[in-house]
N, C-alpha and C positions, 0 to 999 in steps of 0.2 A: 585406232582407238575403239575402244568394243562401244557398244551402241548405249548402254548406262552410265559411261565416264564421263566427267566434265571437265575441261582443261581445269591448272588450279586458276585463281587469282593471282592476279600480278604481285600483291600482298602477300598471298602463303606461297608465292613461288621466292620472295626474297626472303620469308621467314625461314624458311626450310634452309636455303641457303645460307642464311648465317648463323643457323644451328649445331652446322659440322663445320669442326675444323679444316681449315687449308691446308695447315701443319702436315694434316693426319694422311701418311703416303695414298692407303685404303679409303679413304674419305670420299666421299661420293658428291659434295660440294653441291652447285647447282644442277648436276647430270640427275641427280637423284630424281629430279622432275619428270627425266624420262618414263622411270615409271610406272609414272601415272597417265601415260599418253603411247608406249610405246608398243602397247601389245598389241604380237600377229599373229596367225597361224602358219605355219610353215608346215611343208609334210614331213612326215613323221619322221623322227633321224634318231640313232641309236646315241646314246649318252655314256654306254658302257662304254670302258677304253679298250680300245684296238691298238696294233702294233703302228707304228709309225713311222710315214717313211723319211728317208735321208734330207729329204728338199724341206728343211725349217720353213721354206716361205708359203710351201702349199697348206692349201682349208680340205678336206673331205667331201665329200656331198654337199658341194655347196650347190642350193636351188638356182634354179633358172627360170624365169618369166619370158613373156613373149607381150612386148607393150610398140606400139606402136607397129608392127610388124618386126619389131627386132626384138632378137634373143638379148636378153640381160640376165646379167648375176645378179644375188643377190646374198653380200658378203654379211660376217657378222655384223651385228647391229652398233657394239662396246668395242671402242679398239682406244688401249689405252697404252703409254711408251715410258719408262722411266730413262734415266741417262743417270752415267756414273762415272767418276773416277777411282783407282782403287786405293783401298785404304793399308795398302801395307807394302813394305819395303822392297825394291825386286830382289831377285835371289832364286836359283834353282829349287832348293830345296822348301821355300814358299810358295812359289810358282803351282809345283808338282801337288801339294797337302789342298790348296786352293781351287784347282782341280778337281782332285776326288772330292771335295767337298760340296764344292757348285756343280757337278751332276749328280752326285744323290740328292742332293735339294731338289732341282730340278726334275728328275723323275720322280722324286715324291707328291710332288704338288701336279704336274700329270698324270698322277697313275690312276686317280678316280674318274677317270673324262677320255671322252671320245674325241679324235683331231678334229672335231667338226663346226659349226657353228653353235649348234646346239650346246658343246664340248666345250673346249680351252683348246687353243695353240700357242704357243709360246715359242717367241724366234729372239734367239741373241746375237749382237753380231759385235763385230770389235773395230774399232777406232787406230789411227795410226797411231796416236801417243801411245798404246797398249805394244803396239808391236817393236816401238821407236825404242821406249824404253825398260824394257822388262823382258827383252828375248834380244841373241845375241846378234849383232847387224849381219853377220855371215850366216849364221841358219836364218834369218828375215830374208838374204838374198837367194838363199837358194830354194826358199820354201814356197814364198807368197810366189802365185799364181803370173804368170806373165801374159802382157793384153799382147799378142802376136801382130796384130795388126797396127794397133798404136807405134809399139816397138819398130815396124818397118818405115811405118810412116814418118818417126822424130830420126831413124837410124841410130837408137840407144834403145836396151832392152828399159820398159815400162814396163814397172806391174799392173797390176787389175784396179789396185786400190790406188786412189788419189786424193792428196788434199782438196776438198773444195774449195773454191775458188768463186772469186766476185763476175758477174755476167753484167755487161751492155745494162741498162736500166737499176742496178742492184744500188742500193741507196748506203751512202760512206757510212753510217751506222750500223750496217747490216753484220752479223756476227759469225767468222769464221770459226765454228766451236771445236773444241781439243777434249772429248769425253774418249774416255779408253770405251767401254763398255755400253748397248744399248738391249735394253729388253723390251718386246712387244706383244702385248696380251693383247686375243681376240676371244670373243666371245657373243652369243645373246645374252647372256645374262649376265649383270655386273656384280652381283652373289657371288658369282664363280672368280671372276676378276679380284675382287676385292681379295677372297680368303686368297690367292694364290700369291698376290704381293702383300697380306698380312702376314701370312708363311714366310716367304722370304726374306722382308724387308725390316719387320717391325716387330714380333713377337719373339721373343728372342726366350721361351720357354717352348718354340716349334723344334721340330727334328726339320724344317728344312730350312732354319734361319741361317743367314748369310750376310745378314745386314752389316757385320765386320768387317768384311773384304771391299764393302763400297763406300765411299762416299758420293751419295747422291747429288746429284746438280741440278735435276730437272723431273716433273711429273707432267705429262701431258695426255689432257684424256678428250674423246670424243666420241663420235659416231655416226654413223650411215645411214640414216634415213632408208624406211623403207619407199615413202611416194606408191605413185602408179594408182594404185586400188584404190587407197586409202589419201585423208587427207597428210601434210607430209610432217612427220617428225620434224625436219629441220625446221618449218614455218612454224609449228608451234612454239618449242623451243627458244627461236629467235624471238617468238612477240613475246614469249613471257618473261624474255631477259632484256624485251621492250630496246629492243636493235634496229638503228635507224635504216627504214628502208625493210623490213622485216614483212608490213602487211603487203607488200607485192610478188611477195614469192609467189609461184606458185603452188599451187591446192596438192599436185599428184608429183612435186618437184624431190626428186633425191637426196637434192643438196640443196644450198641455201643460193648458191649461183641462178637455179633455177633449171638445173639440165641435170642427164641423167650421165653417171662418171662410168659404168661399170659394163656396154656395153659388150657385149661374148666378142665379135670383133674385133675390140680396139685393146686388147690385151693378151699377151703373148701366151700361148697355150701350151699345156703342161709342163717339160724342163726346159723349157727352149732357154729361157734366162741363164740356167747352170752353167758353169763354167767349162764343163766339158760337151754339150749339147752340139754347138755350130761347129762343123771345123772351120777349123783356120785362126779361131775368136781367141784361144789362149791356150797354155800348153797342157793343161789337166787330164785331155784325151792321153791314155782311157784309162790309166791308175793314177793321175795324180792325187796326190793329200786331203784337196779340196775337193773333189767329184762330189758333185750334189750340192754346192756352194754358189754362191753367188756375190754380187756388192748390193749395198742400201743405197739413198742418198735418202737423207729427213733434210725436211727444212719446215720453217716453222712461218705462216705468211697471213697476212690480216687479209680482211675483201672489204671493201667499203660499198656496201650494198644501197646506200641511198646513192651516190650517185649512177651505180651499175644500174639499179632500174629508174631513178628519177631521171637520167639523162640520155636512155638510150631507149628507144622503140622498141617490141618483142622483135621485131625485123633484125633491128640493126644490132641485138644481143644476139640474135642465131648467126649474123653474118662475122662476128668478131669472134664468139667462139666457134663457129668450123669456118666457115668461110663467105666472102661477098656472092658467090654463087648457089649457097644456101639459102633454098626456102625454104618455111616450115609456118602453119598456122600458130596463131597466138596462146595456143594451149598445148601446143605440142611440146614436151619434156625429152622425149628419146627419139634424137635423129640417127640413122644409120652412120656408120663410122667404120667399116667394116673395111677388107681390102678391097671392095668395090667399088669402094666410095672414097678411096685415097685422091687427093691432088697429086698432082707434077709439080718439077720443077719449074715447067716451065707456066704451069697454070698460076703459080704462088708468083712468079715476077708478073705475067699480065693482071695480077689482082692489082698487083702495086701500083703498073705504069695507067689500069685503066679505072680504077674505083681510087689510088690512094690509100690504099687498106687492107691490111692482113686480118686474116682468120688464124684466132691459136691453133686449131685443130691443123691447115692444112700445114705451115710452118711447121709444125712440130714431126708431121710424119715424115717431112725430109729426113731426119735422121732415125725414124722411128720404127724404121718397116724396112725387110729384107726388100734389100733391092733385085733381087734377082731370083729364082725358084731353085731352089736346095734337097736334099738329102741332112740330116741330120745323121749325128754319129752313132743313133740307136737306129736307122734306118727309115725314119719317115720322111713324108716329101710334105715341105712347104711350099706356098706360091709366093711369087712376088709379094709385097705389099702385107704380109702376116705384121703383126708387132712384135717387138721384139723387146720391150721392158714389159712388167705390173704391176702396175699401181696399186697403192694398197692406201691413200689418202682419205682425210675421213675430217667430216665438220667439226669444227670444234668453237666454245665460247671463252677458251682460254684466255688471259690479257698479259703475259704471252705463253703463259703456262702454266698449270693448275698449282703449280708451286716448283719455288726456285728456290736452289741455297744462295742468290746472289739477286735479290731483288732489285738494287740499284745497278745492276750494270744490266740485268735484262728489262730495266723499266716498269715492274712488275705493278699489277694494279688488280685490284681486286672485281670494280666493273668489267661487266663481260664485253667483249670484244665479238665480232665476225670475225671468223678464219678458219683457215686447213694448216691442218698438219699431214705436211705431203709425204709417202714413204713410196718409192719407185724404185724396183729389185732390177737390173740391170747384170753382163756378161761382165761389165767393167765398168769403171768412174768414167773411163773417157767418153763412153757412149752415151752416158746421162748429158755430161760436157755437152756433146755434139747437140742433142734434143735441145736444153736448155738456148744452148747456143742460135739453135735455127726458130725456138720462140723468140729469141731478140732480134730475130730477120739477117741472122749470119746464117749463110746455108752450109750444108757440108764441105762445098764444092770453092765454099771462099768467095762467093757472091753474096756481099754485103748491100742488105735493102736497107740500110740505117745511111750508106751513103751516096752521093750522086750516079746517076741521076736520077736517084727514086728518094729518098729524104725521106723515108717511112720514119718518123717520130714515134716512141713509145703510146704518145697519144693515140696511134692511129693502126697501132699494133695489139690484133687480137683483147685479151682481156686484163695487158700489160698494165691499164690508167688503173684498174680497180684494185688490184692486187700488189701488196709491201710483203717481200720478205726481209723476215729478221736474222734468221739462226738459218746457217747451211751447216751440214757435216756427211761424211760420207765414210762410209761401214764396210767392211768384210764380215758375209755370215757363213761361216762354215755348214759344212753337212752335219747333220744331228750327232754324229759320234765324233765329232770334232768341236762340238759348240762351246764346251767350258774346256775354257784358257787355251786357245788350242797353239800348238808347238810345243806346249810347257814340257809335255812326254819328253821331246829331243833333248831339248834345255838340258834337262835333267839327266839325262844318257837311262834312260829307261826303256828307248827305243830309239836306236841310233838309225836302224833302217826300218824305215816305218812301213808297216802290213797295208795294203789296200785293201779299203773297205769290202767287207764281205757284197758282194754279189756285185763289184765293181765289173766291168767287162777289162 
């Protein structure tokens, strides 16, 4: 916050908010408080647009800080998702016009911005009802991406993409969503955000209006706090949408959990996620369709932040999310998380048999981190223990989403809510599976700490008591020349044998 500002009042922070429409896709709703509270200085980043590369999921120059002795990113500020299903009949020859349509759209509303934070990114990705029903089930078999490994593992070829599916602790109401289509705008400034889904969604006298082909399901907006320097956007935020449990944040906190998410170690660095990056991980190496592709998973999750800090010590919050053999002082935001600082497997069951208690953090890199030092198929060597998804998850006061076409079955409310909207870009569905899986204390390996003789209850599992998800769903995002409607070209016999992407290897 610059040194003249003053947070608003809890009064013009809900005046403001019931001034804009929910309705309104563009609508800036309560975020618009940001800002007034959200300004940083970042160094200098070009705004002009530059070419863009293949991997939809990368930022450009994205800054780095160094807080607590660890390198942290620090991604855009606005990350905002809508969700869709499509509004028209399938059919080749609709298919193919919907295509050219939705990438001139989309390079229209790119073409003034830089890929960067300062800029707009813009990543789509596509949902299985898209591919179930609107492309033919033999070019869907022969086209989508195969997980190689999964494949070996069930003895049936598995694609990359999979239905999400319900996880150990996942609550009967939780929503297995069916959206063909999902869009993900990042940006600093929500100026930017807004005009580019005004463009698309809503003005329908734009040259890049598209709002025909979808019907919308979902708008969900947030953002990333910066913390560290400064006190934290999320803590402001939270108090002025007066969120129980809100004034314990802490001061230099990221997020509203109170830790910092975006640590340079604990995120897989540059393609490793692509689908053709690892060998062995799926068959794209080294002209497949997809190269430069990857999977999503969103899910959409509440945090109940009074009892996360009324009931746990700073101690016993740093032990739950990395682990019981985490210290850190009571002001400390960013612990190292790097391949140095990975657990075992066998350190995550002595946590169990000798504290009773998992760490999200160490659970999770069971499946989260090369287990072994590699060559990649561009030729660089990773060590053991690298990560191998990114996170892309971002605070949000949705209740369960800045707006829904279906208010009664997603519960929808217009008090704000604590939560994340988690997006984690992954090689395949399975491997997210696997992660999620070994945050419920199922390891890779099929040692289950959920049963004797460890009995690790959700209770006593990492940050498992605080957090409800609602909405799971899990995406294919093509590489940038593949991102609208992609196969539709085949469909169509427009290109029956398809060209690999220019500077493919």
């Amino acid at each position: 916050m610059k040194k003249n500002q003053q947070p608003l009042s809890r009064r013009a922070f809900l005046r403001r908010a019931a001034g804009l429409s929910i309705g309104a896709i563009s609508a800036r709703g309560i975020y618009s408080f940001l800002d007034t509270v959200a300004a940083f200085e970042r160094p200098a980043a070009s705004t002009t647009a530059t070419a863009r590369r293949q991997e939809q999921y990368l930022v450009d120059d994205v800054e780095t800080i160094v807080d607590n002795g660890v390198k942290v990113i620090i991604p855009p500020l606005y990350h905002e998702i809508i969700t869709a299903r499509l509004a028209f009949a399938p059919g080749a020859a609709a298919l193919i016009a919907a295509q050219g349509r939705l990438e001139a759209a989309l390079r229209l509303v790119e073409a003034p911005y830089a890929p960067t934070p300062a800029g707009l990114t813009l990543v789509v990705g596509w949902g299985l009802p898209y591919f179930r029903s609107y492309l033919a089930a033999d070019l869907v078999e022969r086209m989508l991406p195969t997980d190689l490994q999964y494949s070996a593992a069930t003895g049936k070829r598995q694609p990359v993409l999979l239905d999400a599916i319900r996880f150990p602790g996942d609550r009967d109401e939780m929503l297995v969503e069916q959206n063909a289509v999902v869009f993900l705008f990042r940006s600093d400034s929500q100026a930017t955000v807004a005009a580019a889904e005004r463009a698309l969604f809503e003005d329908e006298t734009s040259p890049a209006y598209v709002g025909d082909l979808f019907a919308l399901t979902s708008v969900r907006k947030g953002f990333v706090g910066r913390g560290f320097d400064s006190r934290s956007i999320a803590k402001q935020l939270a108090l002025a949408a007066n969120i129980p449990g809100a004034d314990q944040i802490p001061d230099q906190a990221q997020l509203m959990m109170g830790f910092t998410s975006t640590q340079h170690g604990a995120l897989a660095p540059g393609n490793l996620v692509s689908f053709e990056t690892v060998p062995g991980a799926t068959d794209q190496w080294p002209n497949g369709y997809f190269v430069g592709g990857c999977c999503m998973h969103l899910s959409q999750l509440f945090s109940d932040l009074a009892q996360w800090y009324g009931r746990f010590t700073p101690a016993e919050r740093v032990a739950r999310m990395f682990s019981p053999r985490t210290f850190a002082g009571p002001n400390v935001v960013t612990i190292p998380n790097d391949a140095a600082h990975r657990s075992s497997l066998a350190d995550v069951v002595q946590d169990a048999a000798s504290y009773s208690l998992l760490g999200h953090n160490a659970t999770l890199q069971q499946a989260n981190r090369l287990a072994a030092d590699i060559v990649d198929n561009y030729g660089r060597a990773w060590p053991a223990g690298t990560p191998i998804s990114l996170r892309d998850d971002f605070n949000t006061l949705d209740n369960p989403f800045a707006w829904t076409s279906n208010p009664d079955l997603d519960q929808y409310s217009a008090v704000p809510a604590a939560g994340l909207h988690f997006v984690s870009f992954t090689a395949t569905s399975q491997q997210f599976h696997a992660m999620r899986l070994a945050m419920a204390g199922v390891m890779p390996d099929g040692t289950n700490l959920r049963a004797s003789p460890y009995n690790i209850a959700d209770t006593a599992n990492g940050i498992n008591q605080v957090i409800r998800a609602m909405h799971r769903q899990n995406f294919l995002i093509p590489p940038r020349a593949r991102r609208s409607f992609p196969l539709a070209e085949l469909q169509a016999g427009v290109n029956h044998q398809y060209v690999p992407l220019a500077g493919a290897v």
